[in-house]
C-alpha positions in Angstrom: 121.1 81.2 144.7 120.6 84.3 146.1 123.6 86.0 144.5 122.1 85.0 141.6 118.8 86.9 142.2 120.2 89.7 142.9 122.1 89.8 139.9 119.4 88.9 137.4 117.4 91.7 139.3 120.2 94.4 138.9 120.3 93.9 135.3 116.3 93.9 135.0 116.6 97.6 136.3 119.3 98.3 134.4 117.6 98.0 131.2 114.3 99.1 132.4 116.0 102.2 132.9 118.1 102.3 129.7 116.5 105.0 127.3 113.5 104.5 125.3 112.7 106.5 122.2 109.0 107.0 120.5 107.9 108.3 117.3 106.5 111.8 118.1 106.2 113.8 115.1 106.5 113.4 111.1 107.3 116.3 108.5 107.1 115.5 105.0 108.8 117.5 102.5 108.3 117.6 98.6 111.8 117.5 96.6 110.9 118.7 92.8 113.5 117.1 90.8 113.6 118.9 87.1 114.9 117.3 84.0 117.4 120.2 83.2 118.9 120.2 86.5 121.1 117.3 85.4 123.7 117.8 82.9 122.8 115.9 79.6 125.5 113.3 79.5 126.8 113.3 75.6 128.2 110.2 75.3 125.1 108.5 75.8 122.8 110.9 74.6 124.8 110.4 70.8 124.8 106.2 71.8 120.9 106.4 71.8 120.0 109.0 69.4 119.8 106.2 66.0 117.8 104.0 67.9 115.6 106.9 69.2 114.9 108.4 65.7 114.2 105.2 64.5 111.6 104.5 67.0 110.1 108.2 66.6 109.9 107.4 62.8 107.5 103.9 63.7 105.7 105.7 66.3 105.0 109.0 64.1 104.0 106.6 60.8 100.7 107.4 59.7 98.7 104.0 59.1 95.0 105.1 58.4 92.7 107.9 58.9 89.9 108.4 61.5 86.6 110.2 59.9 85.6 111.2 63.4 86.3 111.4 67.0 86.0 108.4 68.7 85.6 108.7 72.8 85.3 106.0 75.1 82.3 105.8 77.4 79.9 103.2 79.3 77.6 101.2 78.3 78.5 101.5 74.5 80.5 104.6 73.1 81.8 104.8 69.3 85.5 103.5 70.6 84.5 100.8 72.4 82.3 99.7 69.3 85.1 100.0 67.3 87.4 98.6 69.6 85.6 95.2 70.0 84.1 94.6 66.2 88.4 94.8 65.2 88.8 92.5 67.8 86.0 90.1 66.5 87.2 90.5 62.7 91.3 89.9 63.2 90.6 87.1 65.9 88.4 85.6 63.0 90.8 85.4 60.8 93.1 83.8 63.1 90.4 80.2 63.1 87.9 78.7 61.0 85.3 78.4 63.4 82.9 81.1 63.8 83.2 83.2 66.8 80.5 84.5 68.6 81.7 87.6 69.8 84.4 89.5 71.2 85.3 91.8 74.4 87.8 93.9 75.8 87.9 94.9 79.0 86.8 99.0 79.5 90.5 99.7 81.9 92.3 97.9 78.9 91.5 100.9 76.5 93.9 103.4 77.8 92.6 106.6 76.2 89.5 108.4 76.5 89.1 109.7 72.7 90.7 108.6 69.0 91.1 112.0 67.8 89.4 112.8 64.0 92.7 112.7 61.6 95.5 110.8 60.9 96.5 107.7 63.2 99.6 106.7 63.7 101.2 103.8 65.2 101.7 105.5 68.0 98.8 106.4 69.0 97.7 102.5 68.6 100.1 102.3 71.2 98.4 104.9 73.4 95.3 103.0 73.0 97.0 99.6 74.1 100.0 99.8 75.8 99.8 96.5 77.1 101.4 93.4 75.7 98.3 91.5 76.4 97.5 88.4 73.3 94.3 87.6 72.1 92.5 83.9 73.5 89.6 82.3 72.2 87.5 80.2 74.6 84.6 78.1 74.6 82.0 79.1 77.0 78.7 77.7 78.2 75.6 79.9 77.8 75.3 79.5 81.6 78.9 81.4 81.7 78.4 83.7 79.2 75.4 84.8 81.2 77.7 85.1 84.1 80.3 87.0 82.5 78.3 89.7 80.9 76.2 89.7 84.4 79.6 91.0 85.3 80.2 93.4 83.0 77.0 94.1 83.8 78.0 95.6 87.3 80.4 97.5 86.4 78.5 99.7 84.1 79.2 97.7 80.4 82.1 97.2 78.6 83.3 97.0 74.9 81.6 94.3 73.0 81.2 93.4 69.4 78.5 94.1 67.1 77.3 90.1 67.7 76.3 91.2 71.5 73.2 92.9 73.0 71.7 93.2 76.0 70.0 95.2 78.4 71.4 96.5 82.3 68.5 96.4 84.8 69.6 96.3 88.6 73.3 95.6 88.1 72.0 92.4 85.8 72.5 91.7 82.1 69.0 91.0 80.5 67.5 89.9 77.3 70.8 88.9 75.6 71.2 88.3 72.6 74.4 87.0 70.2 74.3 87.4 66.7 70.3 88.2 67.3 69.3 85.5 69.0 68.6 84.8 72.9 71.1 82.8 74.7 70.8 79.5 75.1 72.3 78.6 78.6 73.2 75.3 77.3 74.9 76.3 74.7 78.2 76.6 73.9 79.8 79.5 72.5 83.3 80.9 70.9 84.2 84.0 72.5 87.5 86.3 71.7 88.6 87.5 74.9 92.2 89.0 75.7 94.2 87.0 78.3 94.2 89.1 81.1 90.6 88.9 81.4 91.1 85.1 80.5 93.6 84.3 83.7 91.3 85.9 85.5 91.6 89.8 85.5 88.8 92.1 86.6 87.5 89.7 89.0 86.3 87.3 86.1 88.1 84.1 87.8 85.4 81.6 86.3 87.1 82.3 83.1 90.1 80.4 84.0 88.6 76.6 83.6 87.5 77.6 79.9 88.7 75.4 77.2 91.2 78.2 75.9 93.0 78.3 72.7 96.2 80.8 72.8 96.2 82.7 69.1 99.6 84.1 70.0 98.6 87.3 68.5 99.1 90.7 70.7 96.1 92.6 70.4 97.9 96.0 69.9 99.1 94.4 66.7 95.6 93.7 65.5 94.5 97.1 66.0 97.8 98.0 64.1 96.6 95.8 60.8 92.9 96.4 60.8 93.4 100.1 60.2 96.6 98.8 58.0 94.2 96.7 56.0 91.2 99.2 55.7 93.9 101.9 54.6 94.7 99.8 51.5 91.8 99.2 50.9 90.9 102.6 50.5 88.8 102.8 53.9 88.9 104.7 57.1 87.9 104.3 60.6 84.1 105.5 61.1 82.1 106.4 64.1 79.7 103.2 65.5 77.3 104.2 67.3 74.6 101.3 67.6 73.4 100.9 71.4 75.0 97.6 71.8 74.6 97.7 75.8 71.6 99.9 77.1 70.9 101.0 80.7 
């Protein structure tokens, strides 16, 4: 037994004495790496270039004209107006019952200004990026209230022409949809993209919503309302009505 104790005791000093090694110092370093320091490999470069001028020919096809610039700002900005009320229109399409109003998140609008001029598809792209689809769900007037207390919060957000309402201490007030107060009880049709549906932006009450999936990307809206107003002889035109006021 003793033997043993001894042994197990040798070995404890053994490793107590066995080296130990502690972080003591960290140097970063910034490597720069440059496009033209690797060698362009042919072979693939000539495999890619029919798909790639194809794709520069969709992105660089003019689809309708913008009278002015647009710019995206809080509460209500020109872009956002327009934004939202194509939203509203293309959704509407889409059903037979009326909707009550549209919104888009502000982060989902990934540009801060529609330039006056020609628009191309690619620059729809800019603008939404994002594979996100258009939902339509039926919300309670208590919700509703909830939701644009929300938006609310974070300083407005884009909203169709339907929508008004006032920000007073982080709170949404007098509301109105399609010019009339809200009725709590109520229950209302709103066009609202999916991320915001599932959830996104902290709006997690949205998610028990009755919700009908259109299936339409919203990027491809945006693509046929300016499509649509091109033929018929139309262009995009600054909004400016104070939809959400501080």
């Amino acid at each position: 037994m003793y033997s043993k104790f001894v042994l197990i005791l040798f070995v404890s000093l053994c490793i107590s004495c066995g080296k130990q090694y502690h972080l003591a110092d960290i140097q970063n370093r910034s490597y720069r790496i440059e496009k033209a320091s690797y060698p362009v490999d042919v072979k693939v470069a000539a495999m890619i270039e029919p798909y790639k001028l194809q794709l520069d020919k969709t992105m660089n096809d003019v689809i309708g004209y913008c009278d002015e610039e647009l710019t995206k700002g809080k509460p209500s900005s020109n872009l956002t107006n327009w934004f939202a009320d194509v939203l509203l229109d293309e959704t509407q399409k889409l059903v037979t019952d009326r909707l009550d109003f549209a919104v888009q998140n502000y982060g989902g609008i990934r540009v801060p200004v529609l330039a006056k001029g020609d628009v191309t598809v690619g620059k729809i792209y800019e603008l939404m990026p994002f594979d996100n689809v258009m939902y339509i769900l039926e919300l309670k007037g208590s919700t509703v209230k909830h939701f644009f207390d929300r938006m609310a919060e974070s300083g407005g957000w884009p909203v169709s022409r339907t929508v008004s309402f006032e920000i007073a201490y982080g709170k949404a007030k007098n509301i109105r949809i399609h010019g009339i107060p809200i009725d709590t009880n109520a229950v209302y049709n709103a066009a609202i993209p999916d991320y915001i549906a599932n959830g996104g932006d902290n709006m997690d009450f949205l998610k028990d919503a009755k919700t009908n999936n259109t299936g339409a990307l919203i990027r491809d809206m945006l693509i046929n309302n300016v499509k649509s107003m091109t033929a018929a002889g139309k262009t995009i035109q600054s909004i400016t009505d104070k939809r959400i006021k501080e």
